[in-house]
C-alpha positions in Angstrom: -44.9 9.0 37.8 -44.2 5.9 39.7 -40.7 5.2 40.2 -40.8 1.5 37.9 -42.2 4.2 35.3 -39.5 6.0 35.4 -37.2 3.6 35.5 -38.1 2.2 32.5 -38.2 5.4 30.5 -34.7 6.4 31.3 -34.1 2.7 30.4 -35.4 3.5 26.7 -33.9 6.8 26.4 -30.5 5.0 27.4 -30.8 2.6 24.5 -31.8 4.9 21.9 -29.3 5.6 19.3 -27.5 8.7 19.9 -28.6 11.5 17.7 -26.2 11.6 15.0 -23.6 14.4 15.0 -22.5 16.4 11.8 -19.8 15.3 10.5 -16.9 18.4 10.7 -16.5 20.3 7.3 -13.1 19.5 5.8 -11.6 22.8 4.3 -11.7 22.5 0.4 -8.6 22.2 -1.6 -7.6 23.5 -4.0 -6.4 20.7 -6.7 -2.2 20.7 -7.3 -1.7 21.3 -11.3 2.4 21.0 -12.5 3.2 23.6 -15.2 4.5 21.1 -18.2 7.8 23.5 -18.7 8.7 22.4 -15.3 8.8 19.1 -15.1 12.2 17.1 -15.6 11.1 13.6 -15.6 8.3 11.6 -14.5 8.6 8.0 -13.6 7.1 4.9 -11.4 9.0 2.3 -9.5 5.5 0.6 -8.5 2.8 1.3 -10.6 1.1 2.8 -8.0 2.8 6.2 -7.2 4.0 8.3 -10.5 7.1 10.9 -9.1 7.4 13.9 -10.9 10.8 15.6 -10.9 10.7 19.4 -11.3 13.2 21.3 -13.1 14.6 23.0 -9.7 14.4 19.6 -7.8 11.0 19.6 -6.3 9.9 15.7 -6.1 6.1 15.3 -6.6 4.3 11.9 -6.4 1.0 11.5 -7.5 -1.4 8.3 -6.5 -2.6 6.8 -9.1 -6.2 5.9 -8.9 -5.5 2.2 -10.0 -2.1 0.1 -10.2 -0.7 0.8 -13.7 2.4 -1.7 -13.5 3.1 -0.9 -17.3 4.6 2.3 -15.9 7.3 0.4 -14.2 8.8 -1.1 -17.4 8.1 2.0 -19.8 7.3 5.4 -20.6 4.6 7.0 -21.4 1.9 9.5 -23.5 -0.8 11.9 -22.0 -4.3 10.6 -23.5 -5.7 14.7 -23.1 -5.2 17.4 -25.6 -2.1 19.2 -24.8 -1.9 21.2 -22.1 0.3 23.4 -19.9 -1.1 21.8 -16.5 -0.7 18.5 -15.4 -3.5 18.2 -12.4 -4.5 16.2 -10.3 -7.6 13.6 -10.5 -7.6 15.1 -14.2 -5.0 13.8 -16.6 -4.6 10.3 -18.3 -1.8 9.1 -19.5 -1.0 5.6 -21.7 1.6 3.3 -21.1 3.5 2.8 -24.2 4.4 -0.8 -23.4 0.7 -1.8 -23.4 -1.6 0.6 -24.2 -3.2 0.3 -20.1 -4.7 3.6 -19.4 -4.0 5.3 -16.1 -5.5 8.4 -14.3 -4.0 10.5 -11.8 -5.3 10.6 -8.1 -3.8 13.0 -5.9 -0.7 14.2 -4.9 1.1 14.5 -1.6 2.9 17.2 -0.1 5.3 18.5 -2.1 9.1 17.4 -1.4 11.5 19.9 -1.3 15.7 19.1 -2.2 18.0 21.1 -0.8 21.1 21.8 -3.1 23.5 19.2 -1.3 20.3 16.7 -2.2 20.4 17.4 -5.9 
């Protein structure tokens, strides 16, 4: 091969798009469900995150999939058949004030009180 040749082949390889790389397989996870006996209170500040206070202090907050800012100024009803689990990316509830419809998303980490906390 003549040296411009080659040139001008590792020219082409250079500007080829790299091949594309799997992307890493996430672990699954297993979705977070609340036993309804539990839970002490549920409530939302913002519309946007619903907290869940469990009997022995355990704070979970759940993302809602969409702003429901009727939460913040009432309570409200679970649109499922009744249930023992609350789960994530499941449940609906309805805001009492207005009737908006809400859906869970998913929940973070759980927070844990310590007894001076509670």
């Amino acid at each position: 091969m003549k040296p411009a040749t080659v040139l001008a082949v590792a020219f082409l390889a250079a500007a080829l798009p790299a091949a594309a790389q799997p992307a890493p397989v996430q672990p699954s996870r297993t979705a977070v469900c609340l036993n309804v006996r539990d839970i002490q209170d549920a409530s939302s500040k913002d519309g946007k995150i619903l907290s869940f206070k469990m009997r022995d202090g355990t704070i979970y907050n759940n993302h809602l999939r969409q702003s429901c800012d009727s939460l913040i100024f009432g309570g409200f009803a679970w649109t499922v058949p009744s249930t023992q689990e609350v789960c994530e990316d499941v449940q609906t509830l309805r805001a009492i004030t207005t009737g908006e419809v809400c859906r869970l998303g998913r929940f973070d980490a759980p927070v844990r009180r310590t007894a001076a906390a509670r």
